[in-house]
C-alpha atoms as a printed R data frame, in Angstrom:
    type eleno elety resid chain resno      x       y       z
1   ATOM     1    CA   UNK     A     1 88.879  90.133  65.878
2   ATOM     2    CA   UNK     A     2 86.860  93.270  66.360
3   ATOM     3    CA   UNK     A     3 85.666  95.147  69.455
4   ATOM     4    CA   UNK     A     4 83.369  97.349  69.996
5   ATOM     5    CA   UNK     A     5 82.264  99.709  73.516
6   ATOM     6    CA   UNK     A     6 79.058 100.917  73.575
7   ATOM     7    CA   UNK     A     7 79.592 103.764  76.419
8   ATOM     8    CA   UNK     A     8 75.236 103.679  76.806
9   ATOM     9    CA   UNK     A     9 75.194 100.612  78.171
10  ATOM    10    CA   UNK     A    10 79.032  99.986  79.291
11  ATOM    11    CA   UNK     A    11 79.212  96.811  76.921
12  ATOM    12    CA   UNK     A    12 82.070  95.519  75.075
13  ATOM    13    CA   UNK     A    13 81.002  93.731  71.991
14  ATOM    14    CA   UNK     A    14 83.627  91.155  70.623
15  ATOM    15    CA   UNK     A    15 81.951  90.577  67.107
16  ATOM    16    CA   UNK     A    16 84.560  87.200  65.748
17  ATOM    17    CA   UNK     A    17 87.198  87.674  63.426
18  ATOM    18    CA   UNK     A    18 88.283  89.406  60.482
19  ATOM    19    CA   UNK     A    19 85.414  87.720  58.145
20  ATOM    20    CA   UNK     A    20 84.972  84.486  57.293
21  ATOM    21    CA   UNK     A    21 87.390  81.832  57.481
22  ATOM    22    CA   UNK     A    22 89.744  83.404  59.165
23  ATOM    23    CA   UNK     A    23 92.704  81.806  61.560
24  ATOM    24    CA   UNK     A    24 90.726  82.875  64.771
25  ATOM    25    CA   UNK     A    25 91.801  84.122  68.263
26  ATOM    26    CA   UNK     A    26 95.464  82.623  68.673
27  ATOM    27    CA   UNK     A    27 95.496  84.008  72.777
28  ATOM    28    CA   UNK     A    28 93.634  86.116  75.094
29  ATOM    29    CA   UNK     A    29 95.680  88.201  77.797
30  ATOM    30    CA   UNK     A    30 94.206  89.058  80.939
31  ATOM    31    CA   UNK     A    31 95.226  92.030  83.615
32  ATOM    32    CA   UNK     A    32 96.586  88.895  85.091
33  ATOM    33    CA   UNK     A    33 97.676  85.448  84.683
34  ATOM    34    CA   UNK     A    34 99.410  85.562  81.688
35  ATOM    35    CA   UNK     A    35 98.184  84.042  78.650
36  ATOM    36    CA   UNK     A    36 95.243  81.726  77.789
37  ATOM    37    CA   UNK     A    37 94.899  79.637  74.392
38  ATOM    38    CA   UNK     A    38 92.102  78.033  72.761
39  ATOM    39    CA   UNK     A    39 91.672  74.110  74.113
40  ATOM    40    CA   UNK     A    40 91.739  71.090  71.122
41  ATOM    41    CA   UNK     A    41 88.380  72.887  69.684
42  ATOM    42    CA   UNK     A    42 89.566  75.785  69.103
43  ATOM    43    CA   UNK     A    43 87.119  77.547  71.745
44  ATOM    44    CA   UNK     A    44 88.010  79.744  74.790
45  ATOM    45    CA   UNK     A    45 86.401  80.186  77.995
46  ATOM    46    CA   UNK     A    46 85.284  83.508  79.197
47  ATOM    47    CA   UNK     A    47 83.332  83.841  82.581
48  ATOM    48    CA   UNK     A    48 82.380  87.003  84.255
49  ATOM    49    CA   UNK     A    49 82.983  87.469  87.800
50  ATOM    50    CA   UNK     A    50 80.611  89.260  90.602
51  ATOM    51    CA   UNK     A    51 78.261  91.190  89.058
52  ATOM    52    CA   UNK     A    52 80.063  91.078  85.499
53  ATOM    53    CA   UNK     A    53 77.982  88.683  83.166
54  ATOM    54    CA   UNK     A    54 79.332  87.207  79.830
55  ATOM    55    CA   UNK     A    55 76.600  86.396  76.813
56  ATOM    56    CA   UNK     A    56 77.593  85.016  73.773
57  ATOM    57    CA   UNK     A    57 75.299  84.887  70.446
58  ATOM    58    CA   UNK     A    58 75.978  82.217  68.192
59  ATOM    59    CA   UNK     A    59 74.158  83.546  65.514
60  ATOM    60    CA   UNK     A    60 75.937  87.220  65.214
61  ATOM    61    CA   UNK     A    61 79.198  85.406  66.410
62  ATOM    62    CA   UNK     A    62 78.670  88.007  69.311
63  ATOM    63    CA   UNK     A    63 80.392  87.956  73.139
64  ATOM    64    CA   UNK     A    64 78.880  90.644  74.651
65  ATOM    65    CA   UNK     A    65 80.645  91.593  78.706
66  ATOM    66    CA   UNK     A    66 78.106  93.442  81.090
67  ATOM    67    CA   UNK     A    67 79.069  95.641  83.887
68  ATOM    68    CA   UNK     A    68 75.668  97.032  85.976
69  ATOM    69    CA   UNK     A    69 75.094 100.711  85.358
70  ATOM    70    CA   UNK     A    70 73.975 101.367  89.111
71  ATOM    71    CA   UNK     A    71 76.749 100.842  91.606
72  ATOM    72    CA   UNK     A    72 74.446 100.814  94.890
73  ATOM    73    CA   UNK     A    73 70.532  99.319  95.056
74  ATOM    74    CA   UNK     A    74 68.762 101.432  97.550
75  ATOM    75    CA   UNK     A    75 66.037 100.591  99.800
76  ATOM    76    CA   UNK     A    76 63.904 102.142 102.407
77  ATOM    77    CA   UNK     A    77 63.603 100.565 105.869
78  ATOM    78    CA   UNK     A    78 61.663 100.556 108.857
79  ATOM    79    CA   UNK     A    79 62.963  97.453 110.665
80  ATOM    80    CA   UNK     A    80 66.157  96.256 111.835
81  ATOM    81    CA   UNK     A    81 68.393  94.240 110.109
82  ATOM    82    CA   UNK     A    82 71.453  93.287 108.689
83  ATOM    83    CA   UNK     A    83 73.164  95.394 106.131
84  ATOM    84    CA   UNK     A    84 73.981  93.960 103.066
85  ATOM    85    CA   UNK     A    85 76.856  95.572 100.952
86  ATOM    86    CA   UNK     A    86 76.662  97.853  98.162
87  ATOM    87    CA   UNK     A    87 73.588  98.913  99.257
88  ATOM    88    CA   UNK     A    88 72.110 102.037 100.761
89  ATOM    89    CA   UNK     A    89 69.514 102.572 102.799
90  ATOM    90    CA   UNK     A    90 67.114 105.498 103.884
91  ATOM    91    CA   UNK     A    91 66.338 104.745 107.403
92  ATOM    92    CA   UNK     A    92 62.219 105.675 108.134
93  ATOM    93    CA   UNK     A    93 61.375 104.094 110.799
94  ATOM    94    CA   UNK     A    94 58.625 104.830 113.579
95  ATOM    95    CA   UNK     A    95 61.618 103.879 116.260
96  ATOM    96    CA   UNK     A    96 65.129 103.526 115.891
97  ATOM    97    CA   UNK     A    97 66.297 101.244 113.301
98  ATOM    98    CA   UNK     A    98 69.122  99.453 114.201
99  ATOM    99    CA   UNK     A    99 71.675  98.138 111.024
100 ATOM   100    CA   UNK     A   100 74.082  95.385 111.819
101 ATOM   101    CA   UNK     A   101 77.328  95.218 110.058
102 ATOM   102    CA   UNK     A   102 77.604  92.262 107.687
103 ATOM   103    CA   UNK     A   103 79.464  89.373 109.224
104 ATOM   104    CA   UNK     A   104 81.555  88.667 106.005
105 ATOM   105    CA   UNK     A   105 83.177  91.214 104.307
106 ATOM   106    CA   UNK     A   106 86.120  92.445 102.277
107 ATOM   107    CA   UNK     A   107 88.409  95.385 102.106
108 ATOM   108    CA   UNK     A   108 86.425  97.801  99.982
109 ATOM   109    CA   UNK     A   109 83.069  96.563 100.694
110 ATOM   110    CA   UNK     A   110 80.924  99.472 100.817
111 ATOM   111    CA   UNK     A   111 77.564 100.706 102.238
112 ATOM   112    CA   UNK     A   112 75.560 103.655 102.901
113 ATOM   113    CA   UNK     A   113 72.740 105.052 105.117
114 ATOM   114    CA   UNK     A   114 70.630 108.172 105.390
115 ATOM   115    CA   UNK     A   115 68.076 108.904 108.373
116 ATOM   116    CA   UNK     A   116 65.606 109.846 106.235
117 ATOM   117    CA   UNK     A   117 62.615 109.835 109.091
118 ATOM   118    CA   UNK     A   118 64.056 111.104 112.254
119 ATOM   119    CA   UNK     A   119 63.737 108.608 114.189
120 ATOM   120    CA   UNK     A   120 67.357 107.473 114.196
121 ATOM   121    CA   UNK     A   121 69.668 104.475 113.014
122 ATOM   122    CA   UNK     A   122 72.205 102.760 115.077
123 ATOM   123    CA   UNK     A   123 75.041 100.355 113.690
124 ATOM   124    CA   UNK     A   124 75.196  97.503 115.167
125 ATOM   125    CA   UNK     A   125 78.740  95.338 115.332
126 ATOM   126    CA   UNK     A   126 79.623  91.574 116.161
127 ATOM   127    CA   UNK     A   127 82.538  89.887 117.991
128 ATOM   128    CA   UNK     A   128 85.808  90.817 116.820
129 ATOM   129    CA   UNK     A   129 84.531  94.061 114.799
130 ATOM   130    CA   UNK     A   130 84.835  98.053 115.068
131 ATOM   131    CA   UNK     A   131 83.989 101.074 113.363
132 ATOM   132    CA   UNK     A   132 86.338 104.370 113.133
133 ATOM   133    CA   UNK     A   133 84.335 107.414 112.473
134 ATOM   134    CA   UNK     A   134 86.780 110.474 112.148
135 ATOM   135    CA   UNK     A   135 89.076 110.594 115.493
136 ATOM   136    CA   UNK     A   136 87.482 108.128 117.238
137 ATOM   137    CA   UNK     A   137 86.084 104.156 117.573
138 ATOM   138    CA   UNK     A   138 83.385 101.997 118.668
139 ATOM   139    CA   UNK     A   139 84.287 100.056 121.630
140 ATOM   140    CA   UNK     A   140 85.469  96.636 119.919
141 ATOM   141    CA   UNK     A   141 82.872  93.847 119.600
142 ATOM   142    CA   UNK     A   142 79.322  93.353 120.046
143 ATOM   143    CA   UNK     A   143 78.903  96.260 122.678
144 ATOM   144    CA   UNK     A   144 80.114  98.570 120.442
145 ATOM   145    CA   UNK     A   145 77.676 101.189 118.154
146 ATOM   146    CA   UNK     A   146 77.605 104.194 116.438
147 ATOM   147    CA   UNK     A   147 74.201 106.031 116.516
148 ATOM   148    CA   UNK     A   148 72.294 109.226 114.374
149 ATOM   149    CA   UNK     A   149 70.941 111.922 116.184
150 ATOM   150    CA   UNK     A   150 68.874 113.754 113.826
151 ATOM   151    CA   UNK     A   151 66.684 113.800 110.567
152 ATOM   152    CA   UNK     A   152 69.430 113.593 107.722
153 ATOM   153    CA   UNK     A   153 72.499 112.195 109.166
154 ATOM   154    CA   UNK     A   154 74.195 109.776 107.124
155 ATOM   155    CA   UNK     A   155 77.437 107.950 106.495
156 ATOM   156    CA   UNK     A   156 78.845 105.598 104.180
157 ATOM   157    CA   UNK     A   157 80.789 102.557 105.625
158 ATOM   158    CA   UNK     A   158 83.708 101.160 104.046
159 ATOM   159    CA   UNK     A   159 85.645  98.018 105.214
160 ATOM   160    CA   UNK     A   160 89.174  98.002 105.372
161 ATOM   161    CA   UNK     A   161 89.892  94.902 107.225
162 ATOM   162    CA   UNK     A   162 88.113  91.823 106.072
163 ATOM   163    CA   UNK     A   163 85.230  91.038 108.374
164 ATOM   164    CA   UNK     A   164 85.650  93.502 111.235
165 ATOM   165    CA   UNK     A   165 87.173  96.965 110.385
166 ATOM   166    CA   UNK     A   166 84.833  99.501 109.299
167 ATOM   167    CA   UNK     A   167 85.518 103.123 108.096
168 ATOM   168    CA   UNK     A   168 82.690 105.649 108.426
169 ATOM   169    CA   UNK     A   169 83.014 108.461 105.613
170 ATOM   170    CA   UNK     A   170 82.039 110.838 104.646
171 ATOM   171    CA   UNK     A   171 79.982 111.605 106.905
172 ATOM   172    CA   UNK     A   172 77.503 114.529 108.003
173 ATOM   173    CA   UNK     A   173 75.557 114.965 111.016
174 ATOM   174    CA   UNK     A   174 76.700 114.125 114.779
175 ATOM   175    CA   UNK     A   175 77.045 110.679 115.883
176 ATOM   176    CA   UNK     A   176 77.473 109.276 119.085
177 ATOM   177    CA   UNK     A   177 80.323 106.995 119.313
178 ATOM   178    CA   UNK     A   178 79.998 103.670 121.948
């Protein structure tokens, strides 16, 4: 079997086996789970996960594993709402825009927002969740906020306990911690 990276558009091309006739793929090992074998057919099973897809070509005997090139889609707003993550977000509103942390999350999930009008942006939290921005916290729960004071403050948010632990960093600007 041959492989081949294409470091343009972060593919890995699988392109069959060693030419025609050959024995085929006896296993496939994984970063986990041990190994997998072909079924009665012969044919194995690969699935991407998240954002991964997995395209096979029958006619170039090609399996071809795609990884996005952008990590974050960015958006300007002018309204509240709820963030979503791996997203960022220039803030440009004619008020305040207030940005809600998302009710489900897991450790790692990320997002990031820039006041880009001056008008300010305020996380927003639920029940049960908190954000730590360097030595200090929001109050826990729904009272709870952390809030921009000028043009150009920003902050990413990273969770570290699924659904209600938050991280703020880096940051830059001044925010006002409730």
């Amino acid at each position: 079997m041959a492989f081949k990276f294409n470091a343009l558009t972060n593919r890995l091309d699988i392109t069959g086996t060693n030419g025609g006739g050959g024995g085929g793929v006896s296993t496939l090992t994984g970063d986990t789970g041990g190994n997998i074998s072909p079924d009665g057919s012969g044919n194995l099973n690969i699935v991407g996960g998240g954002s991964v897809t997995v395209a096979g070509n029958a006619l170039t005997n090609t399996l071809t594993i795609s990884v996005p090139s952008t990590f974050f889609a960015w958006t300007v707003i002018t309204a509240n709402q709820m963030a979503v993550t791996f997203n960022g977000y220039f803030i440009n509103g004619g008020s305040r825009v207030d940005l809600t942390l998302p009710v489900a999350s897991s450790v790692g999930d990320t997002f990031s927002v820039i006041d880009k009008g001056g008008n300010l942006f305020r996380i927003v939290q639920a029940a049960g969740q908190q954000v730590f921005y360097q030595n200090s916290s929001t109050t826990l729960g729904a009272t709870g906020t952390l809030t921009s004071q000028v043009i150009g403050d920003s902050l990413t948010l990273v969770c570290s306990v699924a659904n209600t632990e938050w991280w703020a960093f880096p940051t830059s600007g001044t925010f006002v911690v409730v």
